[in-house]
PASEBA-1860 file (N, C-alpha, C; in nm, 3 decimals):
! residues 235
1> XXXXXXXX> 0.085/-0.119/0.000/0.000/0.000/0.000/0.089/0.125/0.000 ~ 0.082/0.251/-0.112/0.144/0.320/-0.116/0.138/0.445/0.012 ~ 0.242/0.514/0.074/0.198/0.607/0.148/0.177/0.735/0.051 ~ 0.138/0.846/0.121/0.102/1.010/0.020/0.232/1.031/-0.020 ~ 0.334/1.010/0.018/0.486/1.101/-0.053/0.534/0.959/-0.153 ~ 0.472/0.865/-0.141/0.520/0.757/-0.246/0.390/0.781/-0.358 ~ 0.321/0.803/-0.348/0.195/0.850/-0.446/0.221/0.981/-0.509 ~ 0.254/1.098/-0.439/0.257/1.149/-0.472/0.416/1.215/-0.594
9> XXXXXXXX> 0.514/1.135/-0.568/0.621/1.113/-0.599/0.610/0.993/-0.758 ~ 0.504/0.975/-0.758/0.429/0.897/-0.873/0.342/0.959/-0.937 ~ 0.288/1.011/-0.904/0.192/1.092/-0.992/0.240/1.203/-1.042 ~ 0.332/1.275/-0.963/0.420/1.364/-1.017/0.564/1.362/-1.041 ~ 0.595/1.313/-1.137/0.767/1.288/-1.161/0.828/1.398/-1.217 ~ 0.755/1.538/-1.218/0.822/1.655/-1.195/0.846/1.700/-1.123 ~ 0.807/1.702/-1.038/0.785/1.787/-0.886/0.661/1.807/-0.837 ~ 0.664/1.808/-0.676/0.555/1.865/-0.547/0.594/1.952/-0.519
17> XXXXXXXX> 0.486/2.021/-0.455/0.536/2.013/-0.302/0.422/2.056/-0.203 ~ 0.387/1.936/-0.242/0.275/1.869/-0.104/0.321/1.841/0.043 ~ 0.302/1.903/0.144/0.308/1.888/0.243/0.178/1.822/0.336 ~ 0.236/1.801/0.496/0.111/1.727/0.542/0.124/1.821/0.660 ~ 0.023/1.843/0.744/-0.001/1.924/0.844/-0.112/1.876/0.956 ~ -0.028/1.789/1.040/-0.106/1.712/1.096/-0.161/1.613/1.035 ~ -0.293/1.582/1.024/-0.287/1.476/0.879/-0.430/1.520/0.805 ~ -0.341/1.645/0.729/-0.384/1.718/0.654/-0.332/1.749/0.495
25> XXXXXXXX> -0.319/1.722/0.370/-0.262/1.706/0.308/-0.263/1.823/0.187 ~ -0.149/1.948/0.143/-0.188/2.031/0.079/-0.057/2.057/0.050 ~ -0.075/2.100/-0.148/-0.023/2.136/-0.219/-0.058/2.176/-0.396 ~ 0.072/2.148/-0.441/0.039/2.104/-0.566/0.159/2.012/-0.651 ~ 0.104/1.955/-0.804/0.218/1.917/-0.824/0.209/1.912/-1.002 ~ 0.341/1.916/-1.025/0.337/1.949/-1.175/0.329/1.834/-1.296 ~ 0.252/1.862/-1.406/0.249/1.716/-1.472/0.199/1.746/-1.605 ~ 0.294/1.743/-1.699/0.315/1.848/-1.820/0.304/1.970/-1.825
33> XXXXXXXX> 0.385/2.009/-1.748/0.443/2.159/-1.770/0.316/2.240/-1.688 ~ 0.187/2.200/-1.622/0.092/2.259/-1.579/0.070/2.195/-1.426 ~ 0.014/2.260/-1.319/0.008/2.234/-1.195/-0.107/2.189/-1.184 ~ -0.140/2.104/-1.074/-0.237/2.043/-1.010/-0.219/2.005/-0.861 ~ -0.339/2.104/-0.825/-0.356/2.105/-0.697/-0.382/2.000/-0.648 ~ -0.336/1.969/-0.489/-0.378/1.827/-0.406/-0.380/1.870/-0.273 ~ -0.503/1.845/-0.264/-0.624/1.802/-0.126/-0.596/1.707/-0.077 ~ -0.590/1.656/0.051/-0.619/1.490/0.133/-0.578/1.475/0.218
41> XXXXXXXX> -0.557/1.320/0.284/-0.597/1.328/0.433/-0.473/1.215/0.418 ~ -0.428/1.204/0.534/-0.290/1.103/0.511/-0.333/1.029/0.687 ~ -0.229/0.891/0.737/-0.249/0.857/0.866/-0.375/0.790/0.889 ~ -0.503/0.733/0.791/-0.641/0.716/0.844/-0.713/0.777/0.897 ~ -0.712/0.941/0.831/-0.761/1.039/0.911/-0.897/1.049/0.960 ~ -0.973/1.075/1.093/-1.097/1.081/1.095/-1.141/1.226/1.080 ~ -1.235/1.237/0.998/-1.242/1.405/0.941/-1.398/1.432/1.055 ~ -1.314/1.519/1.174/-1.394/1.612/1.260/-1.402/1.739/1.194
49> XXXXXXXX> -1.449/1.844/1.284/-1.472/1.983/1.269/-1.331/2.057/1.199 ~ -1.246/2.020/1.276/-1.131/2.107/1.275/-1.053/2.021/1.111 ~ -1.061/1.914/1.066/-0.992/1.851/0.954/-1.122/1.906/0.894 ~ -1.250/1.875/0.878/-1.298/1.947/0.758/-1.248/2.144/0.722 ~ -1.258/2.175/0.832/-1.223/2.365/0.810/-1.106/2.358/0.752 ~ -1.020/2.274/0.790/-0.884/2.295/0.724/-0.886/2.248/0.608 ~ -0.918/2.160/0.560/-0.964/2.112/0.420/-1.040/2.218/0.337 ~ -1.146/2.278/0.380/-1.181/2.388/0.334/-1.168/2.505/0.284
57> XXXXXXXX> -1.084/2.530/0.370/-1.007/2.652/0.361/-0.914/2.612/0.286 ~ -0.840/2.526/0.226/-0.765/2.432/0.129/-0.805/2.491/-0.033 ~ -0.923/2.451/-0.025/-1.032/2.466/-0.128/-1.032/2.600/-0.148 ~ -1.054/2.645/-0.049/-1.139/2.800/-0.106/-0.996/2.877/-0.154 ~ -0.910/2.842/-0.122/-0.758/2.949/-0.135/-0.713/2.880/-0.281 ~ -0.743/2.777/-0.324/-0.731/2.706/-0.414/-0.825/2.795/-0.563 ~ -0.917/2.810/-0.521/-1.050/2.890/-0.597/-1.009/3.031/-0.603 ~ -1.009/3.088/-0.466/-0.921/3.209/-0.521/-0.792/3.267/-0.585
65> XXXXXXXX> -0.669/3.175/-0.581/-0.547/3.184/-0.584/-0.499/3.128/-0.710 ~ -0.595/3.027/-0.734/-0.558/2.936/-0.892/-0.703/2.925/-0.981 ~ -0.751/3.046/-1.037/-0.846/3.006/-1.062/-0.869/2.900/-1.184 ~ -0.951/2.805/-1.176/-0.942/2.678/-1.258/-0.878/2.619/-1.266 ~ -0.766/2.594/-1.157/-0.672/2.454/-1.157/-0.744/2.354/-1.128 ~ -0.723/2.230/-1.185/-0.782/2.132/-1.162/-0.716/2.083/-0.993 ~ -0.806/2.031/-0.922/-0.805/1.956/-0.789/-0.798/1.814/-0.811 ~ -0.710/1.781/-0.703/-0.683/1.628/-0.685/-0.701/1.612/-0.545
73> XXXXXXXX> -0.815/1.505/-0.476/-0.823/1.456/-0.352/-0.790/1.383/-0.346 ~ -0.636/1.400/-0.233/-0.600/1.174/-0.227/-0.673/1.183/-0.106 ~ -0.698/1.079/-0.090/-0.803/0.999/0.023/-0.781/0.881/0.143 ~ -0.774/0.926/0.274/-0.779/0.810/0.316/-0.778/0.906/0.459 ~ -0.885/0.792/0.502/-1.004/0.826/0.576/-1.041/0.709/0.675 ~ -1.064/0.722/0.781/-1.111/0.593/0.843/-1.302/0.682/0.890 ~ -1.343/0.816/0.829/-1.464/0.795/0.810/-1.505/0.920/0.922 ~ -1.594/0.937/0.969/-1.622/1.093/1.022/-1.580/1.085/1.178
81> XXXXXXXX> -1.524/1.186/1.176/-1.449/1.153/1.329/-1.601/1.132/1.469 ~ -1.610/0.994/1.535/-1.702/1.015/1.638/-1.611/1.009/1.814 ~ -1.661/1.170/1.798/-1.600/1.180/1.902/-1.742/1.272/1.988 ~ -1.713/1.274/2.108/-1.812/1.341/2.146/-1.873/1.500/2.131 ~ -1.745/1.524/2.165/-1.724/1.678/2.104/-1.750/1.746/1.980 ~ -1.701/1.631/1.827/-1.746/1.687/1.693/-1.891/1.665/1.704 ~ -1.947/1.582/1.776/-2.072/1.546/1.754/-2.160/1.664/1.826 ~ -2.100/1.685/1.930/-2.179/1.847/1.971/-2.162/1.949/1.901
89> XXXXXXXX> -2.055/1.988/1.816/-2.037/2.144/1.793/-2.095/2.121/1.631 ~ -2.170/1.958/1.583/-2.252/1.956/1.483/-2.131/1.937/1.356 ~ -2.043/1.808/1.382/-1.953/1.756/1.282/-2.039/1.770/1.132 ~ -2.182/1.734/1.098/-2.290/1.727/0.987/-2.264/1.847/0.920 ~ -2.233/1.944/0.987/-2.263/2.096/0.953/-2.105/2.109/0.864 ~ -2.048/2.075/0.950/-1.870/2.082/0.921/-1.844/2.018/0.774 ~ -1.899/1.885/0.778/-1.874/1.822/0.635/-1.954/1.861/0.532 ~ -2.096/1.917/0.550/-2.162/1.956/0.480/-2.136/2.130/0.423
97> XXXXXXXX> -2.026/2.190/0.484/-1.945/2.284/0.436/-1.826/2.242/0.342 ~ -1.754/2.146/0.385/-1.621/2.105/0.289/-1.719/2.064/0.167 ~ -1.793/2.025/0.145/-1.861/1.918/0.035/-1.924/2.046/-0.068 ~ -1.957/2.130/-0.004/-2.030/2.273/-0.079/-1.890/2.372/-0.085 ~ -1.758/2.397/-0.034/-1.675/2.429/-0.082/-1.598/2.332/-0.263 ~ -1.635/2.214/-0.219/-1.615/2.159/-0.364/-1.708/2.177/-0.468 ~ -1.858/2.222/-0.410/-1.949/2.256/-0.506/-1.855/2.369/-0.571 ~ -1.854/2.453/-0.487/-1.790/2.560/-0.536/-1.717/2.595/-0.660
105> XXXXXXXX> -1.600/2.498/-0.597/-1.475/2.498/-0.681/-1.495/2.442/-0.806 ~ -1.633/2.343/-0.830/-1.647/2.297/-0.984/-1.780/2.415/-1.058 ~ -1.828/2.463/-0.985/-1.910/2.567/-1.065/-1.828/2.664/-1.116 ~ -1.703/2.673/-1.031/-1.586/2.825/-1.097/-1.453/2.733/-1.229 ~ -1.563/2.638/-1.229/-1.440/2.575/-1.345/-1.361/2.500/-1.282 ~ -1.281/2.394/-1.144/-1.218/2.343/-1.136/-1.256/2.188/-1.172 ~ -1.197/2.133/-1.239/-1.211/1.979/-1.262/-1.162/1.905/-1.149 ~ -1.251/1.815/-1.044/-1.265/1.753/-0.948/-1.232/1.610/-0.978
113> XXXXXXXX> -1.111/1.536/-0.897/-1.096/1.404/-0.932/-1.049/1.400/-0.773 ~ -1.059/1.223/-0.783/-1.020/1.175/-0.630/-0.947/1.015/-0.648 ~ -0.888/1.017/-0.582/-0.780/0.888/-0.552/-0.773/0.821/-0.415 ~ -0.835/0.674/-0.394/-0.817/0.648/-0.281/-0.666/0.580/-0.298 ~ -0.641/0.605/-0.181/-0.448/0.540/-0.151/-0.449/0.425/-0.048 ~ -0.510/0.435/0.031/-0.516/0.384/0.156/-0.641/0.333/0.158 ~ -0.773/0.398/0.262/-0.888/0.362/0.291/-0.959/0.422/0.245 ~ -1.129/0.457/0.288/-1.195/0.521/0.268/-1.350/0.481/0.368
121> XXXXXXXX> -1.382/0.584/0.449/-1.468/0.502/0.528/-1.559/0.592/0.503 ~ -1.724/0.538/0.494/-1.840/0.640/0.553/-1.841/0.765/0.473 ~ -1.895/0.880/0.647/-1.907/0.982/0.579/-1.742/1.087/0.563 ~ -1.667/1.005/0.593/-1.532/1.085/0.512/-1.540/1.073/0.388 ~ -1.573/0.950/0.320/-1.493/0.935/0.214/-1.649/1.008/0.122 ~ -1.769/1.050/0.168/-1.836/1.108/0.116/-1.830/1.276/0.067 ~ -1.747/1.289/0.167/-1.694/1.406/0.165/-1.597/1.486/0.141 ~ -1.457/1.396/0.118/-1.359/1.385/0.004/-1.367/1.290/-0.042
129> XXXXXXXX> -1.358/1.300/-0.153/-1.388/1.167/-0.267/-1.508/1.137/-0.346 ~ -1.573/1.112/-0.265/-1.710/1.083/-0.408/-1.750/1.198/-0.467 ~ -1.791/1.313/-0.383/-1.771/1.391/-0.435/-1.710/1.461/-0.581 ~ -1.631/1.394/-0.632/-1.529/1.443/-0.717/-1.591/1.408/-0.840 ~ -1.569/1.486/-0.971/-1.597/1.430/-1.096/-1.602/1.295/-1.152 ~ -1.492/1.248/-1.067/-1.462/1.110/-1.108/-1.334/1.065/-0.997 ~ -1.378/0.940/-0.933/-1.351/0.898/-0.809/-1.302/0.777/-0.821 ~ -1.108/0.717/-0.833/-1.063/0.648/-0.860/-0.987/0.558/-0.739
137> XXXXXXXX> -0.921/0.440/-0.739/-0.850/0.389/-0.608/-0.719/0.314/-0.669 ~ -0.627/0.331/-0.620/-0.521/0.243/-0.647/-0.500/0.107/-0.593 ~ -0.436/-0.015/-0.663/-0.464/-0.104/-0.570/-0.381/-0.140/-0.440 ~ -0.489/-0.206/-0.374/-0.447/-0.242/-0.233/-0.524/-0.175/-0.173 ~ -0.587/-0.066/-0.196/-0.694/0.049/-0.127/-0.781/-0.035/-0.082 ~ -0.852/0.037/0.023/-0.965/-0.020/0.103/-1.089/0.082/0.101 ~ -1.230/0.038/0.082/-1.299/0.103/0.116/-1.427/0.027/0.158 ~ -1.504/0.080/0.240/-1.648/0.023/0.288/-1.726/0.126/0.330
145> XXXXXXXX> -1.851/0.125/0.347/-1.906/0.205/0.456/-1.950/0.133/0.580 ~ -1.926/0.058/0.603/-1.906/0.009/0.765/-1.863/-0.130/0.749 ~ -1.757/-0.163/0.854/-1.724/-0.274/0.853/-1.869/-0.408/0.896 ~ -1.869/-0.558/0.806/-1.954/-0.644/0.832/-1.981/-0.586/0.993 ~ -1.885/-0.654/1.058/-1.898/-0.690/1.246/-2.007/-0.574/1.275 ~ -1.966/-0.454/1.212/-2.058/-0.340/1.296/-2.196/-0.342/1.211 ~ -2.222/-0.352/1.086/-2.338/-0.391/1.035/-2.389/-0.486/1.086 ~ -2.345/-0.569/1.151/-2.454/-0.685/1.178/-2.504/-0.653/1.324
153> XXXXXXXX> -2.423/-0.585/1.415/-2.467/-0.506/1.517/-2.587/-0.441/1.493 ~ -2.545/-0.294/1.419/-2.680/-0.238/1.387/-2.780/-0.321/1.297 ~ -2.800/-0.415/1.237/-2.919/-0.449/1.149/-2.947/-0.557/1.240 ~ -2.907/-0.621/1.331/-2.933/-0.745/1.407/-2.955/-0.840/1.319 ~ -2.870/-0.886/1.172/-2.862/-0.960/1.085/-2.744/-1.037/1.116 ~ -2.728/-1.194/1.132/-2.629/-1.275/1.165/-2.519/-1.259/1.092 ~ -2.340/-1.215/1.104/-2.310/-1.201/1.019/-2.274/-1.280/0.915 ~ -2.279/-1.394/0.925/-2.282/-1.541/0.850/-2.386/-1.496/0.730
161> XXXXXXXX> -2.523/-1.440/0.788/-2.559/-1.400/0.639/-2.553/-1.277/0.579 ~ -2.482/-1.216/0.615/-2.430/-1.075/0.578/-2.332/-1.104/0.457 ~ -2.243/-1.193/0.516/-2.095/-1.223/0.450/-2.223/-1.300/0.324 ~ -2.267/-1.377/0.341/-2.367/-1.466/0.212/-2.424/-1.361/0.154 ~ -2.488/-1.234/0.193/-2.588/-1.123/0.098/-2.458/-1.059/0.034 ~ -2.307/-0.996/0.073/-2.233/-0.976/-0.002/-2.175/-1.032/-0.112 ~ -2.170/-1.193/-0.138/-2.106/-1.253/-0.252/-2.184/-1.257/-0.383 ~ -2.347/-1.186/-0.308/-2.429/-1.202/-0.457/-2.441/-0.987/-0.461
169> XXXXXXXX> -2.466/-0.911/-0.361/-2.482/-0.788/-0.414/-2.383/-0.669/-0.382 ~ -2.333/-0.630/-0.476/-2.232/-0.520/-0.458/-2.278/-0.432/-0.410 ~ -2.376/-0.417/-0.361/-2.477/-0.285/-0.255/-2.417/-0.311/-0.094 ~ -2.373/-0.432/-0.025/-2.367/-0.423/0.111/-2.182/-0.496/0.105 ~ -2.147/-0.529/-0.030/-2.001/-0.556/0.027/-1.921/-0.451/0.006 ~ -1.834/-0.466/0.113/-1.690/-0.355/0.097/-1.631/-0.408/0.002 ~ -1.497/-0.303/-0.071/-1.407/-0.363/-0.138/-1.374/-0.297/-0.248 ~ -1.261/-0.242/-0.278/-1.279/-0.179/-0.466/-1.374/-0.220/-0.550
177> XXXXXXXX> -1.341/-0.360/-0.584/-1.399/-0.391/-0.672/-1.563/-0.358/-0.651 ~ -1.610/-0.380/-0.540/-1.810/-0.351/-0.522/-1.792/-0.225/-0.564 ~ -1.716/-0.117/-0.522/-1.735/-0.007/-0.540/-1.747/0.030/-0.678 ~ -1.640/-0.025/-0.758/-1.626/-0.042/-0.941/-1.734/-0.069/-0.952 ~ -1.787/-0.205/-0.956/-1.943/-0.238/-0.970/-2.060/-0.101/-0.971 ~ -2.020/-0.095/-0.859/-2.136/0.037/-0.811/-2.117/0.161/-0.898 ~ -2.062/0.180/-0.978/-2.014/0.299/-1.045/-1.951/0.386/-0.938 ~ -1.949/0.341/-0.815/-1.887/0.461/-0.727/-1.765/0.519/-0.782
185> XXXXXXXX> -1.660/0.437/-0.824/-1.521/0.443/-0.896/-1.540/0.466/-1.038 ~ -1.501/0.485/-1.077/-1.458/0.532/-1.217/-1.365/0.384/-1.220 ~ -1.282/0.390/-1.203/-1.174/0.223/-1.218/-1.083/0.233/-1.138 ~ -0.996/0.145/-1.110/-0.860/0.093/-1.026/-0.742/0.177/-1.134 ~ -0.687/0.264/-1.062/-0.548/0.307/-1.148/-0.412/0.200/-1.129 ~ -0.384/0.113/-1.285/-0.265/0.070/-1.276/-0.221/0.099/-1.382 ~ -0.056/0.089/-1.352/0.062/0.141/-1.481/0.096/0.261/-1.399 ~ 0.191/0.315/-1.518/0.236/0.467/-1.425/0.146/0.538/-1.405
193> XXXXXXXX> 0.116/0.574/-1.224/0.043/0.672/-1.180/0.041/0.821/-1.273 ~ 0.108/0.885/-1.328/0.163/0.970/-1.363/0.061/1.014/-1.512 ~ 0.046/0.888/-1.594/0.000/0.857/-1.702/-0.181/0.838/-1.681 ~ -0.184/0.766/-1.566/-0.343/0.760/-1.545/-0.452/0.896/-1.483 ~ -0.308/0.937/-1.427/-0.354/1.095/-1.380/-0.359/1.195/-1.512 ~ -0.289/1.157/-1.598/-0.303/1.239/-1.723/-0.412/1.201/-1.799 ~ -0.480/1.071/-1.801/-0.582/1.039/-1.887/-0.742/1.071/-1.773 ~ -0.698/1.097/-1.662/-0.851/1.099/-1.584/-0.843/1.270/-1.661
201> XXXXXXXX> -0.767/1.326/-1.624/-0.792/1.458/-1.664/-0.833/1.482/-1.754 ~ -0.837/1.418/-1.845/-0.904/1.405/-2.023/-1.025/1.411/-2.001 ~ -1.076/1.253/-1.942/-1.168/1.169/-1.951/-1.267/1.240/-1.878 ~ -1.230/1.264/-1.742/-1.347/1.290/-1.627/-1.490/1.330/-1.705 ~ -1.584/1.271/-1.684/-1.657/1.333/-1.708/-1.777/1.469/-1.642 ~ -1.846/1.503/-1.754/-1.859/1.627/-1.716/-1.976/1.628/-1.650 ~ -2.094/1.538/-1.623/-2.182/1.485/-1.553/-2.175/1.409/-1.494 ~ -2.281/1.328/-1.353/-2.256/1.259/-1.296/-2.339/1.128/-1.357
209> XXXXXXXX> -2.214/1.046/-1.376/-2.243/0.920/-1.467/-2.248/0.790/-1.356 ~ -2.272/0.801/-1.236/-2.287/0.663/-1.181/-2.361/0.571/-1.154 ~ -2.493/0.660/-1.181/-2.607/0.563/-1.174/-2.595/0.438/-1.296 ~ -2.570/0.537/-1.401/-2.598/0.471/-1.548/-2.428/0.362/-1.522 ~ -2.273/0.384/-1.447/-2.211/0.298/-1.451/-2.242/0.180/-1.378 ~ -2.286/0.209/-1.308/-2.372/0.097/-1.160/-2.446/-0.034/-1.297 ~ -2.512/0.059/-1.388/-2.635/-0.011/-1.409/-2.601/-0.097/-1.519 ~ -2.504/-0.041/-1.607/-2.431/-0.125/-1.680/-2.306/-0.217/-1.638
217> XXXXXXXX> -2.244/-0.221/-1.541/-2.165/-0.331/-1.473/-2.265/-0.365/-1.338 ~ -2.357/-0.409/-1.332/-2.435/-0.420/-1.270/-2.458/-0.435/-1.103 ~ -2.396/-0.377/-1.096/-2.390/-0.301/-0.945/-2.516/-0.254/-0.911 ~ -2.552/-0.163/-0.952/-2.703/-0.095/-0.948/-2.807/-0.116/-1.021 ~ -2.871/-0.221/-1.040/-2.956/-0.253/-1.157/-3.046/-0.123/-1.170 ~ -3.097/-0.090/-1.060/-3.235/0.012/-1.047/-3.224/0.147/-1.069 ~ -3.082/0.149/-1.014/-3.123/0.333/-0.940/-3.110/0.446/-1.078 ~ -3.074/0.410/-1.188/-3.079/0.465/-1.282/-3.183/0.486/-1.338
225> XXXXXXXX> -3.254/0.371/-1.372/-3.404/0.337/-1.407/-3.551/0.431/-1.307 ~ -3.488/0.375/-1.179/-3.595/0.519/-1.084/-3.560/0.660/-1.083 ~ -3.454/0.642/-1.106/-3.432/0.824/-1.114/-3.507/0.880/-1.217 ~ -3.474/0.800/-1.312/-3.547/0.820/-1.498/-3.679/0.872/-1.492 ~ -3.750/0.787/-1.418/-3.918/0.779/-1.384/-3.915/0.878/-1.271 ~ -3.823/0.869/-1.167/-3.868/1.013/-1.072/-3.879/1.139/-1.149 ~ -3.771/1.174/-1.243/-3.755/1.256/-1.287/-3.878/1.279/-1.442 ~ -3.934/1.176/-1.466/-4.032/1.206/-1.565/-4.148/1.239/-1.465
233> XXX> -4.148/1.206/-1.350/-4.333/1.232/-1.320/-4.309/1.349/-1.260 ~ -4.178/1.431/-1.179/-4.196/1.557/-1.173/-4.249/1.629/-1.280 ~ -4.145/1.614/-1.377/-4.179/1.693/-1.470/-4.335/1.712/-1.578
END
């Protein structure tokens, strides 16, 4: 599993200079002759109050300072910090600011991509990462939104058949690959990092295409299909 200065030392074989700040991750880095900014979280960070503002403020200096550089979120996250304290001063509020600072930054023209390195849990990785135009993982990455053991806690479902409902639906298993399935990912980056970061930047697309990827690698049979029909009987 790569760490952020071995990733990032791959993706950019011109130069960084990404720093970490606490485990906070900000810079940029160069990759044909043009810069690209990088966002992320290094260590398994749990993103409380104080890691989303700083992330934010990431963003917004990013929007003002570079206008239309494309953004890069590396990712890794062990998921929203529960602590007692973020949970009083309204952690919801906190992430639901970083997530509308990225609104931001793609309405003023920045092209949004994300890279998991490490993990990705919950509502972190909802909040860096999916988010993004197009939301990729390298391998060895991890992601879930809750581990089995604690799902079977909350659903009071045995986990014997938990582990059995995951081998048939990519909706309740962890794992890159469910996530691929799910259209959550865009794909697994292999070959030179460097090269795949040059072709997401092409590619990303310019709408959000995951229902319809879900539905064609069949991850999501439905949710494309109900949106279709939600969206015809409003109208």
């Amino acid at each position: 599993m790569l760490d952020w200065a071995g990733l990032c030392a791959q993706l950019f074989p011109e130069g960084h200079d990404v720093t970490l700040t606490g485990e906070v991750l900000c810079g940029s880095g160069t990759l044909d002759g043009a810069r690209v900014a990088v966002i992320g979280t290094a260590g398994h960070a749990a993103i409380g109050a104080d890691v989303a503002l700083q992330l934010a403020a990431a963003v917004l200096d990013v929007i003002r300072i570079h206008p239309g550089r494309p953004i890069l979120m590396l990712v890794d996250t062990q998921g929203q910090r529960l602590s007692r304290r973020d949970e009083m001063v309204g952690n919801n509020a906190y992430l639901a600011h970083l997530a509308t600072c990225f609104a931001l930054a793609r309405n003023n023209g920045h092209r949004l991509l994300s890279v998991v390195y490490s993990e990705a849990v919950s509502g972190g990785f909802l909040a860096l990462g999916m988010l993004a135009d197009a939301t990729y993982a390298v391998p060895g990455a991890q992601i879930r939104v809750m581990a089995l053991p604690a799902m079977a806690r909350i659903t009071k479902l045995p986990l014997e058949q938990l582990e059995e409902l995951c081998r048939s639906s990519a909706i309740l298993g962890p794992g890159v690959d469910n996530f691929v399935a799910l259209g959550a990912l865009e794909g697994i980056w292999t070959g030179p990092l460097d090269g795949c970061l040059r072709d997401a930047l092409v590619s990303a697309p310019q709408t959000d295409q995951r229902r319809a990827l879900g539905a064609k690698r069949g991850g999501r049979t439905a949710a494309a299909r109900i949106a279709s029909l939600a969206r015809t009987c409003d109208s």
